[in-house]
C-alpha positions as CSV (number, residue, x, y, z in Angstrom):
1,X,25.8,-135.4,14.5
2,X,29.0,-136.5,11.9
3,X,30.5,-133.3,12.9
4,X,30.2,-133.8,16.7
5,X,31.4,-137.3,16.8
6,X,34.2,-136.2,14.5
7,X,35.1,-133.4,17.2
8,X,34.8,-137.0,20.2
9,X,37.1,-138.4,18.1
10,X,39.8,-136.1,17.8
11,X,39.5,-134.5,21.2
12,X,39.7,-138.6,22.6
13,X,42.7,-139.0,20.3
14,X,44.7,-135.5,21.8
15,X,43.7,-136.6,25.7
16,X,44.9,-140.1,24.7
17,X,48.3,-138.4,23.6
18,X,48.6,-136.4,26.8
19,X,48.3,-138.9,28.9
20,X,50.0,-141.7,26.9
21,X,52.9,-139.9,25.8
22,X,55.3,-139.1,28.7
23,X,58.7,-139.5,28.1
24,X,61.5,-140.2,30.6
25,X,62.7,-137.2,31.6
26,X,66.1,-137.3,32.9
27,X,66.4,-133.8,35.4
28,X,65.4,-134.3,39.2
29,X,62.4,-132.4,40.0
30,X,62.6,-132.6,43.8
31,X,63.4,-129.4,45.6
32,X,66.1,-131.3,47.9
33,X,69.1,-128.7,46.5
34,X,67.1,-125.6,47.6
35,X,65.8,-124.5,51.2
36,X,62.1,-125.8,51.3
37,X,60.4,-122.2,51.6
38,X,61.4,-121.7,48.1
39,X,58.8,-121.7,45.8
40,X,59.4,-123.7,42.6
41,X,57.4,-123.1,39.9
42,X,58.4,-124.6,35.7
43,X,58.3,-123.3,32.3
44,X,58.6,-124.9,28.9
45,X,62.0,-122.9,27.9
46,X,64.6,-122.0,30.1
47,X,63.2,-118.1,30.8
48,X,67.2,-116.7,31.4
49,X,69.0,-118.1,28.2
50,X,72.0,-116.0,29.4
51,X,75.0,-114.1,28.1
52,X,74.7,-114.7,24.6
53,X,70.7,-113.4,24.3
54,X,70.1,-110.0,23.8
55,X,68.0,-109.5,26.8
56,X,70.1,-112.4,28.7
57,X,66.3,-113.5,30.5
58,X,62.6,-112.9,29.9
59,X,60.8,-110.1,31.3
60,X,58.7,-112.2,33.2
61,X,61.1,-112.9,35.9
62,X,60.9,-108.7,36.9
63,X,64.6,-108.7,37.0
64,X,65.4,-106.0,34.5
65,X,62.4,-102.9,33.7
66,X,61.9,-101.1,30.5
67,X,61.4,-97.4,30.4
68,X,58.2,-97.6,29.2
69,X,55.8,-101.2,29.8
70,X,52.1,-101.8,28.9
71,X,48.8,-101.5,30.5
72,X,46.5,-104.8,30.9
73,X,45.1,-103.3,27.7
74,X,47.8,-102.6,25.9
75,X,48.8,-99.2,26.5
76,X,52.0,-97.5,27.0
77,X,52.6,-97.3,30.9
78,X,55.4,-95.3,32.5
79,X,58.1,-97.6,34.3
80,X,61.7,-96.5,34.6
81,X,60.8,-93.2,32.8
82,X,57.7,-91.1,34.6
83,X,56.4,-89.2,32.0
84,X,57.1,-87.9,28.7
85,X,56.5,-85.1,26.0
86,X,56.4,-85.1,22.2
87,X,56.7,-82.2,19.6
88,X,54.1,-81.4,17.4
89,X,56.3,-82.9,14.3
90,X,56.8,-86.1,15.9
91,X,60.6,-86.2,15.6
92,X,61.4,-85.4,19.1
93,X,60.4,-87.4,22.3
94,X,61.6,-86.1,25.9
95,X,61.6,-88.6,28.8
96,X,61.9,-88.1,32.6
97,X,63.4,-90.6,34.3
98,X,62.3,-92.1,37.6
99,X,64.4,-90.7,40.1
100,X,65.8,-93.1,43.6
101,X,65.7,-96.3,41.6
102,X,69.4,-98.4,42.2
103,X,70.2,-101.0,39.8
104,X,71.2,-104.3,41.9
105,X,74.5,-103.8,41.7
106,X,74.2,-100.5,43.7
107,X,74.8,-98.0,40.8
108,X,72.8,-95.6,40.2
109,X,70.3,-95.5,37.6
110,X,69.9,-92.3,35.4
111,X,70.5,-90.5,31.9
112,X,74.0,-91.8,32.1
113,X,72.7,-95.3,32.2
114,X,70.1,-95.1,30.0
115,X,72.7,-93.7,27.1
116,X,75.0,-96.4,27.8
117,X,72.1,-98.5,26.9
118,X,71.5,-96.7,23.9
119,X,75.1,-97.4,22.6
120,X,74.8,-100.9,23.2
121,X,71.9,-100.8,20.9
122,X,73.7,-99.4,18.3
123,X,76.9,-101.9,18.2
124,X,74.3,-103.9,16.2
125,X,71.7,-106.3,16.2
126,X,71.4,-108.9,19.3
127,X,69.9,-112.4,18.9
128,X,67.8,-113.4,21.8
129,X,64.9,-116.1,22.5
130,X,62.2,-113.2,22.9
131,X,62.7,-110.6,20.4
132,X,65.4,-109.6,18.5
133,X,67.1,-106.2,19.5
134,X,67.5,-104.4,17.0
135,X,67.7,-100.4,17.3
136,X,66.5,-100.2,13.4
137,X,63.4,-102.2,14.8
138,X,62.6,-100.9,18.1
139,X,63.4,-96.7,17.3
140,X,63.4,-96.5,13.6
141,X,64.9,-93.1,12.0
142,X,66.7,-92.4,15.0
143,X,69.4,-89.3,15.0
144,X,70.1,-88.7,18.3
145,X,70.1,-89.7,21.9
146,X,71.2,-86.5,24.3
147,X,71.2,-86.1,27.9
148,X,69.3,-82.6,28.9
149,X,70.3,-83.6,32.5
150,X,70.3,-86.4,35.2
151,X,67.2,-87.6,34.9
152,X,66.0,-86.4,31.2
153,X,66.7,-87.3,28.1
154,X,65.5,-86.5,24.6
155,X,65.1,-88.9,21.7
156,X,65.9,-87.2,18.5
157,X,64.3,-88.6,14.5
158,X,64.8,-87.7,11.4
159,X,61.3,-89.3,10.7
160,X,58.2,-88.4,12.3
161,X,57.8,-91.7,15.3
162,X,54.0,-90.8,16.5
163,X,53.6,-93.7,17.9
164,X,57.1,-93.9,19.2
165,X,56.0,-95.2,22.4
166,X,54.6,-98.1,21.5
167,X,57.9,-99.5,20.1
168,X,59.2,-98.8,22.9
169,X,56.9,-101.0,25.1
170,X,59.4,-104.1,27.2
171,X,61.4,-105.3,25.7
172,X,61.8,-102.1,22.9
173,X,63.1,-100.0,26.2
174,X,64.6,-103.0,28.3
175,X,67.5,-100.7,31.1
176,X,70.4,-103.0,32.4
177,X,73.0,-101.8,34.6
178,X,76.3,-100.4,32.4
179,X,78.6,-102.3,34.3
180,X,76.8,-105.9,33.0
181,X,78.2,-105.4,29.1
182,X,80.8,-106.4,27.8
183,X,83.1,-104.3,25.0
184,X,80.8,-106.0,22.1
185,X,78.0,-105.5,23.9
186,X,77.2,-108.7,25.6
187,X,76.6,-109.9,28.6
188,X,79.7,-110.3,31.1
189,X,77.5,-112.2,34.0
190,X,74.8,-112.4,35.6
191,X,72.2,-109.6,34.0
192,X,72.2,-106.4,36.6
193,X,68.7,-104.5,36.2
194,X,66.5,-102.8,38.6
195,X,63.4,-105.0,39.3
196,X,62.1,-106.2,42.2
197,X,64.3,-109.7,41.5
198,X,67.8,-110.6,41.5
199,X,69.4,-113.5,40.1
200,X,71.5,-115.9,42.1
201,X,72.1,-118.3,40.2
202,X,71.2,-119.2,36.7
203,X,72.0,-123.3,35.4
204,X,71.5,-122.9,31.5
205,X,68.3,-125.1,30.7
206,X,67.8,-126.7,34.4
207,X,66.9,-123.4,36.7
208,X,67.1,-120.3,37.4
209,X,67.0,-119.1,40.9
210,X,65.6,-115.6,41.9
211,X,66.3,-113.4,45.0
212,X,64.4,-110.9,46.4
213,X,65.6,-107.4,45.6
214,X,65.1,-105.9,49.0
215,X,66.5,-102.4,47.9
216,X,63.7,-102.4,45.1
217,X,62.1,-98.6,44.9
218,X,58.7,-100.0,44.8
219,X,56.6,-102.7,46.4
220,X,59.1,-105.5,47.4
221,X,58.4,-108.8,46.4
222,X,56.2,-111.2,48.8
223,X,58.5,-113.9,48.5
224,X,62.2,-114.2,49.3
225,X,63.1,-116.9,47.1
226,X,61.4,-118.4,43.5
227,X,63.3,-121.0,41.8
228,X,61.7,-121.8,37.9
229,X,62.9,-124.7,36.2
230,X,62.9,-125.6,32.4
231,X,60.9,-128.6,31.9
232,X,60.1,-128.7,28.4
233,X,57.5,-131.6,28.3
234,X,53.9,-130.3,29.0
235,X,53.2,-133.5,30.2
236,X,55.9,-133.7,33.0
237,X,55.0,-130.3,34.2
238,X,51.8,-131.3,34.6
239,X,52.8,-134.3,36.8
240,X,55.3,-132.4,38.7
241,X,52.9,-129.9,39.4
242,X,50.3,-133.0,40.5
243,X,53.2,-134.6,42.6
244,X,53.8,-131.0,44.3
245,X,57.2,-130.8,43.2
246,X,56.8,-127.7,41.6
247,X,54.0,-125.4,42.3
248,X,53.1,-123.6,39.4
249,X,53.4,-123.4,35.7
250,X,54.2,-119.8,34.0
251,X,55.2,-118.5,30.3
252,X,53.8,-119.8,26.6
253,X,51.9,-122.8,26.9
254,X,52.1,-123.7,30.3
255,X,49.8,-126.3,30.4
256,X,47.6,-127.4,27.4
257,X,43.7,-126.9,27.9
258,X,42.8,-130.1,28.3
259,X,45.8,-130.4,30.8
260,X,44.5,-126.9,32.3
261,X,40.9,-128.6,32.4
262,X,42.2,-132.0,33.9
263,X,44.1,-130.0,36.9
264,X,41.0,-127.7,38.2
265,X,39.4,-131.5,38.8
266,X,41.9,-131.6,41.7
267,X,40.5,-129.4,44.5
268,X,44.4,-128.0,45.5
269,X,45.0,-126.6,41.8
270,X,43.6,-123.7,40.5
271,X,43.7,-122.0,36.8
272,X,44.1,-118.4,35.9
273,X,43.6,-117.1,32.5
274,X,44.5,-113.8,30.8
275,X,44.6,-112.3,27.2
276,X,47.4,-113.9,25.2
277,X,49.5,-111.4,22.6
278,X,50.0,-114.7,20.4
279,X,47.4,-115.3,17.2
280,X,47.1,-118.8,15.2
281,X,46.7,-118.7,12.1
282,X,46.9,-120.7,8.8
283,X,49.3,-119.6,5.9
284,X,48.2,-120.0,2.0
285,X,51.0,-119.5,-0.4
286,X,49.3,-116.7,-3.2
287,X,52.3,-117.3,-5.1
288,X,50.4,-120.5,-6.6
289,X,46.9,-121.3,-8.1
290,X,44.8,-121.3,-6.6
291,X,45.3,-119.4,-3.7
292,X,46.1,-116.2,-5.1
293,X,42.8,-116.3,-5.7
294,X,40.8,-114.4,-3.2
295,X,37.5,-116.7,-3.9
296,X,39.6,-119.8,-2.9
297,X,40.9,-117.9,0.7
298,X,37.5,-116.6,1.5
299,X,35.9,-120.1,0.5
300,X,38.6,-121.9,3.1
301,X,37.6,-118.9,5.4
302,X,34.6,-120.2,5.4
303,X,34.6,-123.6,5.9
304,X,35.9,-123.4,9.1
305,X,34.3,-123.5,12.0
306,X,36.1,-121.8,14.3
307,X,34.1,-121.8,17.6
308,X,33.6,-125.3,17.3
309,X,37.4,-125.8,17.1
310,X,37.6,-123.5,19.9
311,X,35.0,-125.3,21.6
312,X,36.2,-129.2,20.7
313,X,40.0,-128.8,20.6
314,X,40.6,-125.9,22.8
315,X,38.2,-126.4,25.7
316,X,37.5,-122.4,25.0
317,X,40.6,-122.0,26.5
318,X,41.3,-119.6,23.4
319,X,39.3,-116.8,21.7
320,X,37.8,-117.2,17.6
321,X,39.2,-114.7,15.1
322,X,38.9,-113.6,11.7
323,X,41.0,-110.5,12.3
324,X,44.9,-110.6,11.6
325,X,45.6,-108.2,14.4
326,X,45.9,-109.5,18.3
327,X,43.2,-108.5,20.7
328,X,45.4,-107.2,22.9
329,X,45.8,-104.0,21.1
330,X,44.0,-101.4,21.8
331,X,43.6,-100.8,18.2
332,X,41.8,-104.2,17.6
333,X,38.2,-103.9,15.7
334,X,36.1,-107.0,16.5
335,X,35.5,-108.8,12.5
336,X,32.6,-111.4,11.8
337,X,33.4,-114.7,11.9
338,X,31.2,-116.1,9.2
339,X,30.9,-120.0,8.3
340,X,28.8,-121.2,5.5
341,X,29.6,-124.3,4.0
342,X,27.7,-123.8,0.9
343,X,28.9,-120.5,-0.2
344,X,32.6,-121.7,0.5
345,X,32.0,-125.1,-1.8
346,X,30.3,-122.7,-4.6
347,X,33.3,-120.5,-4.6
348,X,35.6,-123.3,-5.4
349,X,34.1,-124.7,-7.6
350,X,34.0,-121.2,-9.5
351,X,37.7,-121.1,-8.8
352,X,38.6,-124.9,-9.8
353,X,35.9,-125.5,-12.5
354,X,34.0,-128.1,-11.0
355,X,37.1,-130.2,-10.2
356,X,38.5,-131.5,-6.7
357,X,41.9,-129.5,-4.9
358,X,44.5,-131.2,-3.4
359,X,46.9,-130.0,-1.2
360,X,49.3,-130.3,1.2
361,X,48.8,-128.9,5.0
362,X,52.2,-128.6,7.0
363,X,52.3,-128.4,10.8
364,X,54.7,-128.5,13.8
365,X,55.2,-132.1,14.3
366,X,56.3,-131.1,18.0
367,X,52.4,-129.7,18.7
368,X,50.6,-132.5,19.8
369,X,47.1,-130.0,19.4
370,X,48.1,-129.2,16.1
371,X,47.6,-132.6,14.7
372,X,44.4,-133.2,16.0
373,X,43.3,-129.6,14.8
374,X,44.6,-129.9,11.4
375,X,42.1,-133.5,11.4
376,X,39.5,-131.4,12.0
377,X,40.2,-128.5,9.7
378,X,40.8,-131.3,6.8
379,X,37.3,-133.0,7.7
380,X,35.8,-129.5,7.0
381,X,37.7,-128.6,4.0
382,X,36.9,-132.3,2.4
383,X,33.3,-131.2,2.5
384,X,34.3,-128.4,0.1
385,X,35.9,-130.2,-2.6
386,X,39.5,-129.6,-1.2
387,X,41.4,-133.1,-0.3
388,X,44.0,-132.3,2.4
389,X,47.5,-134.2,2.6
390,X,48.9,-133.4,6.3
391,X,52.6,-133.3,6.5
392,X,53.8,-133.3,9.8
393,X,57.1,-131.8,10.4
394,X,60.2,-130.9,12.8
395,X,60.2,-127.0,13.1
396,X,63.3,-126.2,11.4
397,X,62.2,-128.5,8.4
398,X,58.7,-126.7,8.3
399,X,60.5,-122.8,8.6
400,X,62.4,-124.0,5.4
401,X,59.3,-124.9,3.3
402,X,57.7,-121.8,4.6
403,X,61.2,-119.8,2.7
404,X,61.1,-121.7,-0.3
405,X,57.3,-121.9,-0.7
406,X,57.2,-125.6,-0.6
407,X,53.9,-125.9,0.4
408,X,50.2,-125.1,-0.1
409,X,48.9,-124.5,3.4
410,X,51.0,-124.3,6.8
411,X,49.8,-123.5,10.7
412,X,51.7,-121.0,12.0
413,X,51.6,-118.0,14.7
414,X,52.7,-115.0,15.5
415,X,53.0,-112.8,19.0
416,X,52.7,-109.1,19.4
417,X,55.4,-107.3,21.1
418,X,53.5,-104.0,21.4
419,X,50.3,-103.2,20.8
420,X,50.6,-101.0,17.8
421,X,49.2,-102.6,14.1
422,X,52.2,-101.4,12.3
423,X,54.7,-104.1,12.2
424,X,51.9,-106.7,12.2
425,X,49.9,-104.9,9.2
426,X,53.6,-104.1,7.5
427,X,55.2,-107.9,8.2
428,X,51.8,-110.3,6.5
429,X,50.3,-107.2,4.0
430,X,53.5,-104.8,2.8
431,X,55.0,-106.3,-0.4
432,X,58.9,-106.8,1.5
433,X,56.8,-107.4,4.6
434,X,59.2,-110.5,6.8
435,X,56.8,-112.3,7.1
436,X,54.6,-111.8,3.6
437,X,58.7,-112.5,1.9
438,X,60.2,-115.2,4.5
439,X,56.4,-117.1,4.2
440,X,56.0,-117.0,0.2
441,X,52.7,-115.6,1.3
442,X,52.8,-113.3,-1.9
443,X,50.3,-110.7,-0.6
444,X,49.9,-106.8,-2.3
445,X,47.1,-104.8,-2.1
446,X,47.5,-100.9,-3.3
447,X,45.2,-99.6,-1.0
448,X,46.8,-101.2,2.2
449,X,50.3,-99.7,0.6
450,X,49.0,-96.1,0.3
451,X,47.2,-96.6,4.0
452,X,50.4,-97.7,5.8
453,X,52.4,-94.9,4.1
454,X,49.6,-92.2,5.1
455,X,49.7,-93.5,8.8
456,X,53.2,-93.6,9.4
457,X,52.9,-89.6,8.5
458,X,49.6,-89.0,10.4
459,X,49.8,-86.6,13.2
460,X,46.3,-87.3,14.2
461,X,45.7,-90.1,17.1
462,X,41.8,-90.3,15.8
463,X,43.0,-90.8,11.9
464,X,45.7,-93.5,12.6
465,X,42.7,-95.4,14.4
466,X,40.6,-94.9,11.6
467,X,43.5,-96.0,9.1
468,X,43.9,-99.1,10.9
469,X,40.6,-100.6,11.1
470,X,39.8,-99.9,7.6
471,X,43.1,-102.2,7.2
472,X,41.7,-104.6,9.7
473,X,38.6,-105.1,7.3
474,X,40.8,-105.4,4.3
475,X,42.4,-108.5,6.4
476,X,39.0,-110.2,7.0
477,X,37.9,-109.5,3.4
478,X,41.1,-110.2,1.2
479,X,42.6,-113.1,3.5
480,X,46.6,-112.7,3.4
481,X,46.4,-115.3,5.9
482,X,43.6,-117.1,7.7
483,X,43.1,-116.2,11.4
484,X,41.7,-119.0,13.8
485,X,42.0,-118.1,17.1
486,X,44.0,-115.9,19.9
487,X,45.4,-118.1,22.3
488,X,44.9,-117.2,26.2
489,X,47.5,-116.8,28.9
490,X,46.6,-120.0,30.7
491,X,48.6,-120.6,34.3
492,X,48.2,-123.2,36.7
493,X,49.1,-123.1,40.3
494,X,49.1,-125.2,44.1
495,X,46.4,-123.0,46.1
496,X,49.1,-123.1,48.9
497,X,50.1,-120.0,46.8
498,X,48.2,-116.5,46.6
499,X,48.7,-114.0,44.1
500,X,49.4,-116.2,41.3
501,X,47.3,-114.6,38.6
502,X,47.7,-114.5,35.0
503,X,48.6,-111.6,32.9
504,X,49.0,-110.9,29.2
505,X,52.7,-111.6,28.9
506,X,53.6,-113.8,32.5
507,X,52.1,-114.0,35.7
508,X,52.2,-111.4,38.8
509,X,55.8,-113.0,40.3
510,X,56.5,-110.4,42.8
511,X,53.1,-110.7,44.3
512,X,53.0,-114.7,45.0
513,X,53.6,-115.5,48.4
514,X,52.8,-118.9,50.2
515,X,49.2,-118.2,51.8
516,X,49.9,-118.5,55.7
């Protein structure tokens, strides 16, 4: 009963927040600028940063296509290139390109464009709001890139890239029109690519308007015009979207569950949900006693109870982990979540000889649902023997302490950009992993070492899978980080619209319409 009114509490003090907590917000959110059969819709970041990002806008406005994208499950899907072959030594990959496809500028798109592409890549790496581009990154051990004519190319390693493919999934492959760069490499204007959108005009963190690309090879989109604003505040989307002057919400954290729960009340809103490539997670710095003890990361493990911070926080607007892999890779292998309070306290006290921890817990000041969970995950953790200090800090302050290892535990997250296990397994569990250096996470196991090194050689499609759930069970058992939960895809929308339906990464933009 303690517990439950504990999870009243904190749930009363988050919806108290969101309600509460508006702030002034200073852009107009009216559609009198724009014709009124536009449909308006919001994000929390301005989705076409611009000339200076590497991608110049997000994949989720369908204005430029990759070669190759991903299936709802996380599959490689053809896109710009049809099909493709790979030698039996996994150093060469040969790609056929989709032939009648016109970027929006009218040029045509083929092996010539996709090699200009190729030698953008390679004037070096491109910053961007979505993923870096790096060509190290995204085709690592590559020789060559030849033409074999119009509408093939070949792909050319000096390493074995089985799983090639996957690296090359969005925005590894992303195709923009040649004419778009500039002599570094940049963007000169307005991004030309080839999907069913076009931009028209693009206000740097107010709007970015979209035109339908009625030359697009495929199925044209259902509506002429979508304009999708940047209104950072959860809350003020959420009223907007009540006061009608948008009509949807799209992109990472949309709309908050409780938000999401508050807006199906209202008969004209609707909520679709989707698998989200982003995990939460909490970091333990191994680099100090006592967590690089694995008894003291299996007993905080344990503690937790993760469905009912799912179920209290969350709204189940979010799926319990244990697993350090997304479940949107088609690699993922379901772990047990176990809680048991009483094993975890015996385990430290093993660890801290009978004595009380304390330690400090760092979150993102600017997560309102981060706050509340950390609350929660402190109550449990007190029960334990371990007395929890939050610390809540700006982001910037928080990525410092994460690179100097001033702290003990810190929330954090990660997203997927493909679904292959490599760069995830490699990042938290390699020794000069990123993220196992950049957190002070100060993970090494020789097994995982010996693992990665025989999958990145393994010819075998059955053996790689094998490899990598035997390293998803090293995760759950040996704890480099603590999983807690993959988020969901959760978008709101008016019912005046149809098709608006959630998918892992976005929602299906070409196919809303206004329902007649």
């Amino acid at each position: 009963m303690l517990i439950k009114a504990r999870h009243g509490l904190i749930l009363l003090f988050v919806c108290v927040l969101l309600l509460t907590g508006c702030y002034k917000d200073d852009s107009k959110l009216t559609n009198n600028s724009v014709d009124n059969a536009v449909i308006t819709l919001a994000a929390g970041r301005h989705l076409a940063p611009g000339n200076k990002d590497g991608f110049y806008c997000s994949k989720i406005l369908e204005v430029w296509e990759p070669l190759i994208t991903g299936d709802e499950h996380g599959n490689p899907k053809p896109c710009l290139a049809q099909s493709w072959e790979m030698t039996p030594d996994g150093k060469t990959w040969t790609f056929y390109l989709r032939k009648g496809v016109i970027f929006h500028d009218g040029s045509r798109f083929d092996a010539d464009a996709v090699l200009e592409n190729f030698k953008r890549m390679e004037k070096g790496i491109k910053k961007s709001n979505f993923y870096t581009l790096d060509i190290n990154s995204f085709y690592p051990g590559l020789k060559e890139v030849k033409k074999i004519d119009a509408y093939t190319i070949q792909l050319i390693f000096n390493v074995p890239n089985f799983q090639q493919l996957f690296n090359m999934m969005n925005f590894g492959s992303a195709i923009y029109g040649p004419k778009c760069f500039d002599e570094n490499g940049d963007f000169n204007g307005i991004v030309i690519g080839t999907g069913p959108f076009v931009i028209e005009k693009n206000v740097l963190n107010k709007y970015v308007l979209l035109v339908r690309n009625e030359k697009y090879y495929g199925a044209i989109a259902k509506t002429k015009s979508i304009m999708i604003k940047n209104i950072p505040n959860p809350e003020v989307r959420y009223s907007a979207l009540k006061a009608n002057e948008i009509q949807g919400v799209l992109d990472l954290n949309a709309l908050p569950p409780f938000l999401a729960h508050e807006i199906t009340q209202d008969e004209r809103f609707a909520v679709s949900t989707n698998k989200s490539s982003m995990i939460r997670f909490l970091l333990l710095n191994e680099e100090k006693f006592p967590f690089n003890d694995v008894r003291m990361r299996k007993a905080i493990s344990l503690a937790i109870d993760r469905p009912a911070l799912i179920e209290s926080l969350y709204l189940n607007y979010a799926k319990p982990t244990s697993n350090i892999l997304n479940y949107t890779s088609p690699f993922y292998v379901e772990q047990p979540i176990e809680h048991n309070v009483k094993e975890a306290k015996a385990l430290v006290m093993e660890v801290m000889n009978g004595k009380r921890l304390s330690a400090r817990y760092c979150i993102n000041g600017a997560d309102i649902l981060q706050k509340g969970e950390a609350e929660l995950i402190a109550f449990w953790l007190s029960k334990i023997g371990i007395d929890i200090t939050i610390q809540s800090l700006e982001y910037s302050t928080l990525a410092t302490k994460l690179r100097s290892g001033d702290y003990e535990i810190a929330r954090s997250q990660q997203g997927m950009a493909n679904g292959d296990p490599y760069l995830i397994f490699s990042s938290f569990m390699m020794p000069h992993g990123s993220r196992n250096i950049s957190n002070s996470i100060g993970y090494k196991n020789e097994e995982v070492i010996t693992l990665m090194n025989k999958v990145s050689n393994s010819v075998s499609e059955i053996e790689r899978q094998k490899i990598y759930a035997r390293i998803q069970k090293i995760s759950a058992e040996d704890f480099p980080i603590i999983p807690l939960f993959n988020d969901m895809n959760i978008v709101a929308y008016n019912k005046c619209l149809s098709g608006y339906k959630a998918k892992i990464y976005g929602v299906t933009l070409s196919e809303v319409e206004v329902r007649e």
